[in-house]
C-alpha positions in Angstrom: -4.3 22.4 5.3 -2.4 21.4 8.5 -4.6 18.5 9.8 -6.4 15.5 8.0 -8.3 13.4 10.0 -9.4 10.7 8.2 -12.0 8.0 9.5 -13.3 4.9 7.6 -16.7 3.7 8.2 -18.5 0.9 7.2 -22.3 -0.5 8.2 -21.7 1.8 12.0 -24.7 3.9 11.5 -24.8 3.2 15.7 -21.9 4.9 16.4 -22.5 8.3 14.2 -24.1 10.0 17.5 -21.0 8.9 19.5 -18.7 10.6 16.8 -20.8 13.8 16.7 -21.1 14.1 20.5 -17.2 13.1 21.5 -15.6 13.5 18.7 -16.9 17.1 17.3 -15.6 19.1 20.3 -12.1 17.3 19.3 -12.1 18.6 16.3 -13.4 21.5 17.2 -10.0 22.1 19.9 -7.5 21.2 17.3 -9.4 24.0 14.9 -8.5 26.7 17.0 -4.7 26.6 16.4 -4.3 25.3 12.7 -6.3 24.2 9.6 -8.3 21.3 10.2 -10.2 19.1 7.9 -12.1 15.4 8.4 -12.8 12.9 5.7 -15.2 10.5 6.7 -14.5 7.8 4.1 -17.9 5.2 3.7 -17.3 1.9 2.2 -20.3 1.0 0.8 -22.2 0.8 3.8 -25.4 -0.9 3.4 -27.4 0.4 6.8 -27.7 4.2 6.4 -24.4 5.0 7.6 -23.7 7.5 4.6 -27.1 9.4 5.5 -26.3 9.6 9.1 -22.8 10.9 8.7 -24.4 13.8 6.6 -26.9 14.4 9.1 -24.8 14.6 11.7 -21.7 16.8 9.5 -23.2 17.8 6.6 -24.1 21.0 7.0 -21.3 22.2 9.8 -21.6 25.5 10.7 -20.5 25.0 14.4 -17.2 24.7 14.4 -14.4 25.7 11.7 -13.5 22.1 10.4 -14.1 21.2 6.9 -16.1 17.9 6.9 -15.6 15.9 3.6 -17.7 12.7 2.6 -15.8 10.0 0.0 -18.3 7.1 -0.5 -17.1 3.4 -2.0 -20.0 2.1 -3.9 -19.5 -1.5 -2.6 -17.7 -3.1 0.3 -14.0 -3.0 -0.7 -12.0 -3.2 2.8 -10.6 -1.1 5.3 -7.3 -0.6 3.8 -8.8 0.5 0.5 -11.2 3.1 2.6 -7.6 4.0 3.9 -6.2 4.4 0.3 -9.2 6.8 -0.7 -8.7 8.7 2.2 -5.2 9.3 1.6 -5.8 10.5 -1.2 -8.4 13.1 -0.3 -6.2 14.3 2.4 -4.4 18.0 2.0 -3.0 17.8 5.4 1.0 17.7 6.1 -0.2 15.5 8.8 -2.7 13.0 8.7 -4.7 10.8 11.3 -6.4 8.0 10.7 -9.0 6.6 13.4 -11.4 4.1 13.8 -14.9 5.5 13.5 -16.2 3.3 16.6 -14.3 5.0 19.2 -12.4 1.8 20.5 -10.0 4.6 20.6 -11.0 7.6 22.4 -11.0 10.5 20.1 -9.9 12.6 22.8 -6.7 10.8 22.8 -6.0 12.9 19.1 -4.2 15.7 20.8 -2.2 13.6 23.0 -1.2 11.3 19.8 -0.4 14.4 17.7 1.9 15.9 20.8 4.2 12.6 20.2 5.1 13.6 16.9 7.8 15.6 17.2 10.3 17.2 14.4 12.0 13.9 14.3 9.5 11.8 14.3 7.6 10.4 11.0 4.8 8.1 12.1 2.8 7.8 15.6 1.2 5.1 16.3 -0.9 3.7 19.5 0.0 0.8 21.2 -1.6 -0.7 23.4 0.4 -3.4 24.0 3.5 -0.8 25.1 3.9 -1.4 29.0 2.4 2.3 29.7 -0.7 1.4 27.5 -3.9 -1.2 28.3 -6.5 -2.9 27.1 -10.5 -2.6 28.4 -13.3 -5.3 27.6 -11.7 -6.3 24.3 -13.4 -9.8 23.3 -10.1 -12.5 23.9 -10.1 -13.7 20.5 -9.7 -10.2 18.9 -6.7 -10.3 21.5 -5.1 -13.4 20.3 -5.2 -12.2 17.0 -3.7 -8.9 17.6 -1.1 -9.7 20.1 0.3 -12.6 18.4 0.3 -11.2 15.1 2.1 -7.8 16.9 4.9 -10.5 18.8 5.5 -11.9 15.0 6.5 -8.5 13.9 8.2 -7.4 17.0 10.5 -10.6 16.1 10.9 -9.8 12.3 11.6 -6.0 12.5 11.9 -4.8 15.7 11.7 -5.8 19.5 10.9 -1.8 20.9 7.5 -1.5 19.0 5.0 -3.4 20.5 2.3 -2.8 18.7 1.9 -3.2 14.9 -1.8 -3.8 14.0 -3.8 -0.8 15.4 -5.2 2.2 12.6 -4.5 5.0 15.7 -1.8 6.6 14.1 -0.4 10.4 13.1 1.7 10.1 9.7 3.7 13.3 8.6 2.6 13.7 4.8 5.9 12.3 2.9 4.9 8.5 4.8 1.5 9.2 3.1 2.7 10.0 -0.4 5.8 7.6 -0.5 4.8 4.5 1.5 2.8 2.4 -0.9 0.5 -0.3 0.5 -1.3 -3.0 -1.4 -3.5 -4.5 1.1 -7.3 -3.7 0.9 -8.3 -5.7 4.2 -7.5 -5.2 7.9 -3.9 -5.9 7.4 -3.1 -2.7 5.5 -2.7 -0.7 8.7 0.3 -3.2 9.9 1.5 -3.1 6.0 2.4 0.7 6.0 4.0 0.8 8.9 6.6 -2.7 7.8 7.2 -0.8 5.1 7.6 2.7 6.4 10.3 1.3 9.5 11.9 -0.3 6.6 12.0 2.9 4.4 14.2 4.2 7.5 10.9 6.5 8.8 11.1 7.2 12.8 8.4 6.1 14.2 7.2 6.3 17.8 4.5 4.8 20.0 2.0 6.3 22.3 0.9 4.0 24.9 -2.8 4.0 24.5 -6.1 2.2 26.1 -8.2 -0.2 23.4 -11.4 -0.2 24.5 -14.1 -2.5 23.3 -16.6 -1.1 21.0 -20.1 0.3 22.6 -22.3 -0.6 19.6 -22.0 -2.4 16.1 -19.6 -5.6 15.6 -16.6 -6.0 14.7 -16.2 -5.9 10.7 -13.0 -8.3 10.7 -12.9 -11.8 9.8 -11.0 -13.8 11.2 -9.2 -16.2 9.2 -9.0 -14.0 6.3 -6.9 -11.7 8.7 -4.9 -14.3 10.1 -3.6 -15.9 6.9 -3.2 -12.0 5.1 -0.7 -11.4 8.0 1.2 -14.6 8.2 1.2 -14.2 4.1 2.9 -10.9 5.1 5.0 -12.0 7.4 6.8 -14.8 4.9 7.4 -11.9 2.6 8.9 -9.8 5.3 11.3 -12.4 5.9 12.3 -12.8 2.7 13.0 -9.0 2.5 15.1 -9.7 5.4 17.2 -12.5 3.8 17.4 -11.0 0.5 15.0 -12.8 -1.4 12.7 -10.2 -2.2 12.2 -6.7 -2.3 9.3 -5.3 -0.2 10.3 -1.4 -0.6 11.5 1.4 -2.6 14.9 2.9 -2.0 14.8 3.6 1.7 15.5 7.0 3.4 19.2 8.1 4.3 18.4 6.9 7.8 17.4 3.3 7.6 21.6 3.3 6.5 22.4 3.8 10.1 19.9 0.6 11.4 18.0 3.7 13.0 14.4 2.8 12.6 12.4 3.6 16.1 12.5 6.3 18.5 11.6 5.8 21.8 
């Protein structure tokens, strides 16, 4: 398998439509020059979201994509739908997207193009001068951009965008970088970890758009305090204190940890 694509969904039964109709001929592009597979990963959605998705993919016979269905049983959080996905995934390179389009699935090729021999991760960033942001609801912006300035301070100044799930990861970043984090704040917790393993990683300015149907399954607080938790223990890493990784890469010796 060249390509995992794996997209976590919880209670957005809404938005299964919008996947089939703009994300399917996506899918269906990438298939024609390497193996492609999708992993819908449903996390104990409670509104018919796991019926819809198999309507909609279950029995594919339009294009040649392998659709796979991993279902949580209850509601355990977007980084452990993450975590599950993972670990379905045979790709050497896998995407991870958000199932309500807030990214535009179209942007996949354009995200995979960025990832080139010596680059690890790709991530979107809307916050990079290049990208933007469309109708997002201000407090999701607060949250986001302030928690992303935070980071930028603690690790590094040239990424400027820490929190989104947008991202392309080459398979080693996948089977080495471990993440505990079972909320929203997983996302932001591989990629600390992978810059300070010494991975590349780059940034492709992208457009956040707010979402057409459903809400918004993050909560608030709960995210704000998991990331300011995280970032005490990052700066601890940095003094010394604690440990956050493994043994980094060969790279991370030569203070090399983004590429522009």
């Amino acid at each position: 398998m060249d390509l995992s694509i794996v997209i976590p969904c919880y209670n957005e039964v809404e938005n299964v439509s919008r996947l089939r109709t703009e994300f399917l001929p996506i899918v269906a592009e990438l298939a024609r020059t390497r193996a492609v597979e999708v992993i819908f990963v449903d996390d104990g959605s409670t509104d018919g979201t796991w019926q819809a998705l198999h309507e909609a993919f279950g029995d594919n016979q339009e294009v040649p994509v392998a659709f796979r269905f991993e279902r949580h049983p209850t509601n355990r959080g977007l980084g452990a739908a993450i975590r599950t996905g993972f670990a379905a995934a045979g790709g050497e390179v896998v995407v991870t997207t958000d199932s309500d389009g807030t990214y535009r699935f179209s942007e996949i090729p354009a995200l995979l193009a960025y990832l080139t021999p010596d680059v690890d991760i790709v991530t979107a960033s809307p916050y990079h001068p290049a990208g933007g942001v469309e109708g997002v609801p201000a407090y999701r912006l607060i949250l986001s951009r302030g928690s992303s300035l935070l980071y930028r301070l603690l690790l590094n100044w040239q990424v400027h965008t820490y929190t989104c799930l947008f991202r392309a990861y080459r398979r080693e970043v996948v089977e080495r970088v471990s993440f505990q984090s079972d909320g929203f704040l997983a996302g932001t917790e591989i990629l600390v970890k992978a810059m300070l393993m010494g991975y590349q990683v780059a940034e492709y300015p992208a457009v956040l758009y707010s979402r057409a149907f459903g809400t918004s399954k993050a909560k608030l607080m709960r995210t704000i305090l998991a990331h300011l938790g995280f970032q005490g223990r990052i700066l601890l890493h940095r003094l010394g204190i604690v440990s956050l990784v493994e043994s980094p890469k060969g790279r991370e010796q030569r203070g090399d940890l983004f590429r522009r």
